[in-house]
C-alpha positions as CSV (number, residue, x, y, z in Angstrom):
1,X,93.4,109.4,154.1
2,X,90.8,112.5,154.4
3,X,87.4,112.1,153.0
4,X,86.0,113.9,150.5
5,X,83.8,115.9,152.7
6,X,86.6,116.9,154.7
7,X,88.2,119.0,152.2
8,X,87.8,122.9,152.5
9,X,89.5,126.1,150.9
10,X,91.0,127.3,147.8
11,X,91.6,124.6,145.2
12,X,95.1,124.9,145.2
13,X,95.9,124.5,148.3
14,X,97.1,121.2,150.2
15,X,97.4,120.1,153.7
16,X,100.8,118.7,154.8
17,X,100.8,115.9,156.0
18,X,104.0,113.4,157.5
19,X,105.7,110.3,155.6
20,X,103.4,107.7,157.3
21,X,100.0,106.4,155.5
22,X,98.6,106.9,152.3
23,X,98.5,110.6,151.4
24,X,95.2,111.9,149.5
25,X,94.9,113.9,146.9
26,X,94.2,116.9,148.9
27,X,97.4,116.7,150.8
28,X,101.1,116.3,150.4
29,X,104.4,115.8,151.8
30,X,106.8,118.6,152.4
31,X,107.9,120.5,148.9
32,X,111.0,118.8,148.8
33,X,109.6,115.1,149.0
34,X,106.5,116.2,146.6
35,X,109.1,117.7,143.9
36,X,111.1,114.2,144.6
37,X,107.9,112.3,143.5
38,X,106.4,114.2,141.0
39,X,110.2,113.6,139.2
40,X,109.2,110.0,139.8
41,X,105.9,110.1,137.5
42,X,108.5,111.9,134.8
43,X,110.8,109.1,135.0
44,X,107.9,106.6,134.8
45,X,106.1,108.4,131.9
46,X,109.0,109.1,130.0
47,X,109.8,105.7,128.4
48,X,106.2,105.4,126.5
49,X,105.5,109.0,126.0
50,X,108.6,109.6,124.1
51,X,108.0,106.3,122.3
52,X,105.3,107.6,120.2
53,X,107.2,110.9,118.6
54,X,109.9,108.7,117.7
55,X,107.8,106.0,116.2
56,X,105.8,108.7,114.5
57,X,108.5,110.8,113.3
58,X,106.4,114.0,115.3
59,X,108.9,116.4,116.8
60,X,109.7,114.7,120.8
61,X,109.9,118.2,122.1
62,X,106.8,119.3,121.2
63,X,105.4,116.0,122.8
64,X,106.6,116.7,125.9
65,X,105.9,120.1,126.1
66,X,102.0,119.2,125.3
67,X,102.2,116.1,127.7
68,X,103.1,118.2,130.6
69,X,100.9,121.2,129.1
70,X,97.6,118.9,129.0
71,X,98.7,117.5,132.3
72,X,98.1,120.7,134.3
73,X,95.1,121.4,132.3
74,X,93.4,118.1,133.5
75,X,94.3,119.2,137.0
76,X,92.5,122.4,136.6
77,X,89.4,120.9,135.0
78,X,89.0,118.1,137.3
79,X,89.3,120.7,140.0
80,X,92.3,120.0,141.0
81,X,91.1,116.6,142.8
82,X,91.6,113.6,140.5
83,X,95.5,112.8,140.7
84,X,96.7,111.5,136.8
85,X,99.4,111.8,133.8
86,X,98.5,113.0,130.4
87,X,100.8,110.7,128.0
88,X,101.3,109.9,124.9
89,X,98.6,107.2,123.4
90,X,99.8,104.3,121.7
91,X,96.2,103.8,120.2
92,X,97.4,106.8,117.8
93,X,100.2,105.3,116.2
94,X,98.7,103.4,113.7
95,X,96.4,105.9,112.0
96,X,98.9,108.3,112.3
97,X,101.4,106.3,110.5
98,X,98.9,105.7,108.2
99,X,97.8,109.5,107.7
100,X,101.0,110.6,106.9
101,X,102.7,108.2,104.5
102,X,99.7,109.6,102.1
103,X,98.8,113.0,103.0
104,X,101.6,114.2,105.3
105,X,102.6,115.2,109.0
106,X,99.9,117.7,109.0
107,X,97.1,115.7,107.9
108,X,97.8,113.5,110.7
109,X,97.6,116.6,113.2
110,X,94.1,117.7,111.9
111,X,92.9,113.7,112.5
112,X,94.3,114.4,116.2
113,X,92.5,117.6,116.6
114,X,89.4,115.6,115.4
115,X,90.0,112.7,117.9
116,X,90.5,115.3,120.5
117,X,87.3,117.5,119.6
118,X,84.6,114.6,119.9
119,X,86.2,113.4,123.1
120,X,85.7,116.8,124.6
121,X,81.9,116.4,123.0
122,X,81.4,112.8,124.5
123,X,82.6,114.2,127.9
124,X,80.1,117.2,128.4
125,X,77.8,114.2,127.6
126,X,79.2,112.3,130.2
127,X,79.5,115.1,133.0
128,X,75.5,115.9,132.4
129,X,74.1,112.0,131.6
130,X,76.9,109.8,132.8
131,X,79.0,106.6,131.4
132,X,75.4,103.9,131.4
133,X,75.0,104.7,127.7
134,X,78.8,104.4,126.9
135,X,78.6,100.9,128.6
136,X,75.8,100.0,126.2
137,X,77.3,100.9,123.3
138,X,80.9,99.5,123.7
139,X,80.3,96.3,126.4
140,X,83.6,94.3,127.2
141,X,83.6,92.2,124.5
142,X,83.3,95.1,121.8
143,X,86.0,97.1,124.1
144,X,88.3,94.4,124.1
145,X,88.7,93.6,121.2
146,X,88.9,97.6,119.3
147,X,91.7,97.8,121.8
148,X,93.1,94.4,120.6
149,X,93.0,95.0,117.1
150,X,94.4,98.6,117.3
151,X,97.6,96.9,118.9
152,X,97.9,93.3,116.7
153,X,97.5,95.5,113.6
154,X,101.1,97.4,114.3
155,X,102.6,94.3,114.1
156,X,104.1,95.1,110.7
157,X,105.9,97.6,112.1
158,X,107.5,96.5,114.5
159,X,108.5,93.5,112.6
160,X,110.5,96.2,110.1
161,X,112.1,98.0,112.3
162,X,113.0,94.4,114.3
163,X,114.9,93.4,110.9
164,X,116.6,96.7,110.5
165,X,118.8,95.6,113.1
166,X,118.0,92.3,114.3
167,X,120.8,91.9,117.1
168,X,120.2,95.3,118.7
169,X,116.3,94.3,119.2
170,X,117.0,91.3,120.2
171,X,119.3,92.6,122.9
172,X,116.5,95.4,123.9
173,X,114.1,92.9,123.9
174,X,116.2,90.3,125.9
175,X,116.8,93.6,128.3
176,X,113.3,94.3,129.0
177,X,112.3,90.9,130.0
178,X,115.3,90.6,132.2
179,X,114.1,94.2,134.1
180,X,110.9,92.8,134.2
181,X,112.1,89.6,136.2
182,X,115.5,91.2,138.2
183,X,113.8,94.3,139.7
184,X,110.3,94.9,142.0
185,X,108.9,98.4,143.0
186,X,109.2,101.1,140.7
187,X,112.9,99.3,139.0
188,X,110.3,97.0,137.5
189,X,107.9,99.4,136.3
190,X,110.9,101.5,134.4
191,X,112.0,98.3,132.2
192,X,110.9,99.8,129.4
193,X,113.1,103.1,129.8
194,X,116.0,101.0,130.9
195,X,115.7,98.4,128.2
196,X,115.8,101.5,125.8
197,X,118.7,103.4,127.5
198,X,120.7,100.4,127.4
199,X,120.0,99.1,123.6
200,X,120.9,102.9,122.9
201,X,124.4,102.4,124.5
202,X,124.6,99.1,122.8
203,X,123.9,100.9,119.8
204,X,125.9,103.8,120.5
205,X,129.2,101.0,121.1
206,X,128.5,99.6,117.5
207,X,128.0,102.8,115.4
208,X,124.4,102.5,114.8
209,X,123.4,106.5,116.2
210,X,123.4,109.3,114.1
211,X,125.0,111.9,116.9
212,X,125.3,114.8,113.9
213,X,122.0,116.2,115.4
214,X,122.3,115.9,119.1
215,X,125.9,118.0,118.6
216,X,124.4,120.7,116.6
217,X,121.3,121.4,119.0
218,X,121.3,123.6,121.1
219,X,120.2,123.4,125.3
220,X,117.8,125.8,125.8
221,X,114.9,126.5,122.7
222,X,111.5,126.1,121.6
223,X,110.4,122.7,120.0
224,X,109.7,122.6,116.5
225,X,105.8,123.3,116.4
226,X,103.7,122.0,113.0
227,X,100.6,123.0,111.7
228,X,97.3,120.4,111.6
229,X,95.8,120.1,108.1
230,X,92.2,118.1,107.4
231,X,91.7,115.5,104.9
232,X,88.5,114.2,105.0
233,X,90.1,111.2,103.5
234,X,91.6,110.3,106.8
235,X,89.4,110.9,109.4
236,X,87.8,107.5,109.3
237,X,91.3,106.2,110.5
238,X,91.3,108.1,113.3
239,X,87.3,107.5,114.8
240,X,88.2,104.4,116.3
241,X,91.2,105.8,118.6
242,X,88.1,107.9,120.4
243,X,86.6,105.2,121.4
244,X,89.9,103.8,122.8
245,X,90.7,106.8,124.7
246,X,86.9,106.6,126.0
247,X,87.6,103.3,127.6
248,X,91.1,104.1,128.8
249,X,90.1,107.6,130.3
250,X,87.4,105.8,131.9
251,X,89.7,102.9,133.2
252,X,92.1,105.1,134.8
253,X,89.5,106.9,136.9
254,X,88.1,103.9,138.0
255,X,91.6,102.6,139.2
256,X,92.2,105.8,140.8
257,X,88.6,105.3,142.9
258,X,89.6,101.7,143.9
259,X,93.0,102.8,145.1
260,X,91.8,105.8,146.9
261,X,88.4,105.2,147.8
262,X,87.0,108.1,146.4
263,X,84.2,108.0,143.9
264,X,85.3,109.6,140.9
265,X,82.3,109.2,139.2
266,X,81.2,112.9,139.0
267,X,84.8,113.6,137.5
268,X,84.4,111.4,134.6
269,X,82.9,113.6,131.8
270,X,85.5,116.4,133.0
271,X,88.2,113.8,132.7
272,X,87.0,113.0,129.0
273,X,86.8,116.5,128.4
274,X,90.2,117.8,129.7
275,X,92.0,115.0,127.5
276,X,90.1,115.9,125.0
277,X,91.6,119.5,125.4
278,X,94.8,118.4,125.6
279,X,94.8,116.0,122.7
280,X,93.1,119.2,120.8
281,X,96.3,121.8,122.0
282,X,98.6,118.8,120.9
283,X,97.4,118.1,117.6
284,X,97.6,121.6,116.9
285,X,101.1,122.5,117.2
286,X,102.8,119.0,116.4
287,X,102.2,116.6,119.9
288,X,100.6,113.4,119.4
289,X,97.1,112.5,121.1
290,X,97.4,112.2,125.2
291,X,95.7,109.7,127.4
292,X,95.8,108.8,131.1
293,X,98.9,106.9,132.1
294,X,98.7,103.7,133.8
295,X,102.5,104.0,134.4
296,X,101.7,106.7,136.8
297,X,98.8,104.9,138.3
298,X,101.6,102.2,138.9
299,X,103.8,104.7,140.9
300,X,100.6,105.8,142.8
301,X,100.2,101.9,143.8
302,X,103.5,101.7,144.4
303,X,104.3,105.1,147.1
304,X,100.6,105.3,148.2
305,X,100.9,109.1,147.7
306,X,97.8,110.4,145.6
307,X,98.7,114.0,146.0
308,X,97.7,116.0,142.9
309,X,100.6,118.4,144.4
310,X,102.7,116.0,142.7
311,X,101.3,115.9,139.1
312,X,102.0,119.7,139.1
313,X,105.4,118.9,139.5
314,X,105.5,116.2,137.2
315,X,104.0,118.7,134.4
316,X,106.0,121.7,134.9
317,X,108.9,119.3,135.0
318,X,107.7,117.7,131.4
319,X,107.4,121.5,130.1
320,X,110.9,122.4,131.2
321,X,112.6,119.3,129.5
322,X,110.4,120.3,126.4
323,X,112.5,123.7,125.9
324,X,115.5,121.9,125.8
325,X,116.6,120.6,121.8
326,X,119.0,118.5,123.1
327,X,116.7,115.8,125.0
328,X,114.9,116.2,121.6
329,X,117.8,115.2,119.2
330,X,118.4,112.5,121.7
331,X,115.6,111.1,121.8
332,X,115.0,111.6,118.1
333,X,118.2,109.7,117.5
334,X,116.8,105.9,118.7
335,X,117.7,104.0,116.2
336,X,115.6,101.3,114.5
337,X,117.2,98.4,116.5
338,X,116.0,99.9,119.7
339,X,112.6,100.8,118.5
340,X,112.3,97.3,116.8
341,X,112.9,95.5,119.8
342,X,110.8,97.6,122.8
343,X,107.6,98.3,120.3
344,X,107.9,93.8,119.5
345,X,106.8,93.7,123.0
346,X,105.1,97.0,123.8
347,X,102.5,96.7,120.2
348,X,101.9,92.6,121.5
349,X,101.3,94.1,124.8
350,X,98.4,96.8,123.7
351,X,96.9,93.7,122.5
352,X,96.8,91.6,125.4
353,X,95.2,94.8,127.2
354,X,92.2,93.9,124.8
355,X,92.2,89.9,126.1
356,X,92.7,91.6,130.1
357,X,89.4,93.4,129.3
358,X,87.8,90.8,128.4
359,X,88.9,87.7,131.1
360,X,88.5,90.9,133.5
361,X,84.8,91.4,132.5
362,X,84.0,87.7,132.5
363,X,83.6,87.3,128.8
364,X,82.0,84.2,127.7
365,X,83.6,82.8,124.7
366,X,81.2,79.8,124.9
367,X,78.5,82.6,123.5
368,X,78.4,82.9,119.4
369,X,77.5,86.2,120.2
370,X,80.9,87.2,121.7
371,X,82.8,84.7,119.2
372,X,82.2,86.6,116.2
373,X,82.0,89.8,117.9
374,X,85.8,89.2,118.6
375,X,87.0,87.3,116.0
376,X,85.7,88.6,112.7
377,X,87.3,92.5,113.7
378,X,90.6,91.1,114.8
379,X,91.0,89.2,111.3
380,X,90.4,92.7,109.8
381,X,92.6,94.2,112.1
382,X,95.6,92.4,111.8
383,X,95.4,91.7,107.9
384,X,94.6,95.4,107.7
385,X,91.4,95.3,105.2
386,X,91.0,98.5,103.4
387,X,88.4,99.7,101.4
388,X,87.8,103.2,99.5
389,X,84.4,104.7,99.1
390,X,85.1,108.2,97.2
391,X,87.9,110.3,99.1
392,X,87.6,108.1,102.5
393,X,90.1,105.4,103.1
394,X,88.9,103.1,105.9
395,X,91.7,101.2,107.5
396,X,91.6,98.5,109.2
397,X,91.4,99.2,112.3
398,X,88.3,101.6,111.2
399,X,86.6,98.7,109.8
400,X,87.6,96.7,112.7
401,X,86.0,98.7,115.0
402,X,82.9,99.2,113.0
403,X,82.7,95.4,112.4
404,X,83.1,95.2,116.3
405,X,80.0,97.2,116.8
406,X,77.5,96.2,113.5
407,X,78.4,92.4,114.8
408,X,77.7,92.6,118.1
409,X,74.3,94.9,117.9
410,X,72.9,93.2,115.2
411,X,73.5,89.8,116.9
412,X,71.9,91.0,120.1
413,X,69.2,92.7,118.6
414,X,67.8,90.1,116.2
415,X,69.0,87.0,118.4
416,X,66.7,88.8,120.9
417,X,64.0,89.1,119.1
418,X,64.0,85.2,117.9
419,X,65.2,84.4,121.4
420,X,68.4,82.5,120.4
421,X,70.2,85.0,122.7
422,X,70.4,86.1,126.2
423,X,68.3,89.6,126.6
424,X,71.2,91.7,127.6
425,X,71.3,93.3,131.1
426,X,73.4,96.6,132.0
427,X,75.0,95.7,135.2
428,X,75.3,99.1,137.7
429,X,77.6,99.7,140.7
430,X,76.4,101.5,143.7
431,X,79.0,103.6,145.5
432,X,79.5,106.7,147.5
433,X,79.2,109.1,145.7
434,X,81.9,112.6,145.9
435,X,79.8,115.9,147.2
436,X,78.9,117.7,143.7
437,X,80.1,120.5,143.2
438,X,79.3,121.1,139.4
């Protein structure tokens, strides 16, 4: 693999390089191979990013199309040197469900657009003063467990839909496991797309989907776009999903500079900011929010090709399924079964991210500190507390997360000051850093 200082030249362009060795992100493999795995990302995105939509109720097309839209964007803001996948985020899904059982579709738009907004904020503050202060504010424990909550709290829903159809999810679920198991490589990492395609079949065999739509649509058209509307009754449901997509964002990029050994560092606030973009185009036409997809980071560990020549491909391909109704009604036709049985596992599984933070951080449990920090929010979480002050509803993932927060500080600070707890240390890495070039 090149070095950063080796690159030269326009920012599009790419030196070819043969099958053998990692490939960097400045270079690729012939067209042909490139356009073969940037189809791979699609296939690897596809299973969660159409996921969302469909659990929504948000038009798929119009997912896809900002997906792959907001995919090339963060290529061109990050200069066209930090290889990633703009998906759909399943931090979303609750608030969004939320936002539009009591104000409607576009109310849960305009909280997108505002999720999207302040994360384009909190990444021109990153670019210009860096993540230390981010790390501060949100340490493992208090990351952990918003991430934690956000996922245990859809457990209701996938419970109903599970008992919509009991058999079919138990199938899908049944499925999933078994691709998990059967298959290595890049099989493994599509178990949940072929756990779905194959409940769908199942489903399909015994009646259960609704194929009036996918008949009538037609193959080549626009996706059905829908207009953002603010509630400021809503908002607060949405502020702790920007944290979420903070920590993700800033997860990804840090798994992109182990694998590579490139120091991404300097392309962190304008990773922040160009999800923020997208999230901002998305929520203002009908696409749900977009984060950096660890599925794609998987493929990346898997073919050791980093080319960003291959996240065009993958985006324009998104864009070109998009215009296509038919994939749309398709996809829109899931039925419950399906969903009940892939989001049992997938809404557990956004949960257990929040415990990998923490037993990846070193979390000490032992600490009362990082007891209640944890498990105060996660009760509110999961039993979904609300409370009502005025025209704002605060959820519970809202309350969680600000629980998360108030516990934590206020422990530190006064437990400082009478000296019953540990002064608390910010803990800084030291790495090469990528020539500047802002």
């Amino acid at each position: 693999m090149t070095t950063p200082e080796t690159r030269t030249g326009p920012m599009f362009r790419w030196t070819e390089v043969g099958t053998g060795g990692v490939i960097a992100p400045d270079e690729r493999l012939t067209w042909p191979r490139t356009i073969g795995i940037g189809l791979q990302h699609v296939v690897a995105m596809f299973g969660a990013t159409f996921l969302v939509p469909v659990l929504t109720g948000f038009p798929p097309s119009a997912t896809l199309l900002f997906s792959g839209i907001g995919t090339l964007l963060f290529l061109g803001i990050t200069r066209n040197r930090l290889p990633s996948y703009l998906g759909s985020s399943f931090a979303i899904i609750a608030p969004v469900l939320a936002a539009t059982a009591s104000d409607g579709m576009g109310a849960a738009l305009g909280g997108i657009v505002v999720v999207g907004a302040l994360l384009i904020v909190i990444g021109v503050v990153v670019h210009f003063a860096g993540t230390h202060w981010i790390e501060a504010l949100m340490p493992p424990v208090v990351t952990g467990t918003i991430v934690a909550l956000i996922g245990l709290n859809l457990a209701p829903t996938a419970k109903t839909n599970f008992e919509k159809d009991a058999i079919t999810a138990t199938v899908v679920l049944i499925l999933l496991i078994s691709c998990l198991v059967l298959f290595r490589g890049l099989l493994g990492r599509l178990a949940i797309v072929a756990s779905v395609v194959l409940g769908y079949l199942l489903a399909l065999v015994r009646g259960e989907v609704d194929t009036a739509a996918i008949g009538q649509a037609s193959w080549v058209g626009l996706p059905d776009f829908h207009a953002p509307s603010f509630h400021l009754s809503v908002i607060p449901m949405f502020l702790p999903v920007v944290l979420v997509l903070v920590v993700e964002n800033i997860g990804h990029v840090k798994s992109i500079t182990t694998m590579t050994g490139i120091d991404y560092d300097r392309r962190m606030g304008r990773a922040l900011a160009a999800d923020g973009l997208a999230t901002v185009l998305a929520g203002s036409g009908g696409g749900s929010a977009t984060t950096t997809y660890a599925e794609n980071i998987g493929v990346m560990a898997a073919t050791k090709v980093y080319s960003t020549a291959a996240y065009w491909v993958a985006g324009a391909a998104a864009i070109v399924l998009s215009l296509s109704p038919k994939v749309g009604a398709v996809i829109a036709s899931i039925p419950d079964g399906v969903l009940g049985g892939v989001t049992t596992a997938l809404y557990g599984l956004v949960g257990i991210l929040g415990a990998h933070i923490w037993v990846s951080n070193r979390v000490d449990f032992g600490k009362p500190i990082n007891q209640f920090t944890a498990a105060i929010p996660l009760v509110i979480g999961i039993a979904d507390f609300t409370w009502k002050a005025g025209d704002l509803h605060f959820g519970g993932i809202a309350l969680g997360a600000f629980a998360a927060l108030v516990i934590y500080h206020a422990m530190r600070l006064i437990g400082e000051w009478r000296g019953t707890v540990e002064p608390h240390r910010a803990h800084a890495e030291t790495k090469p850093e990528e020539p500047t070039d802002r």
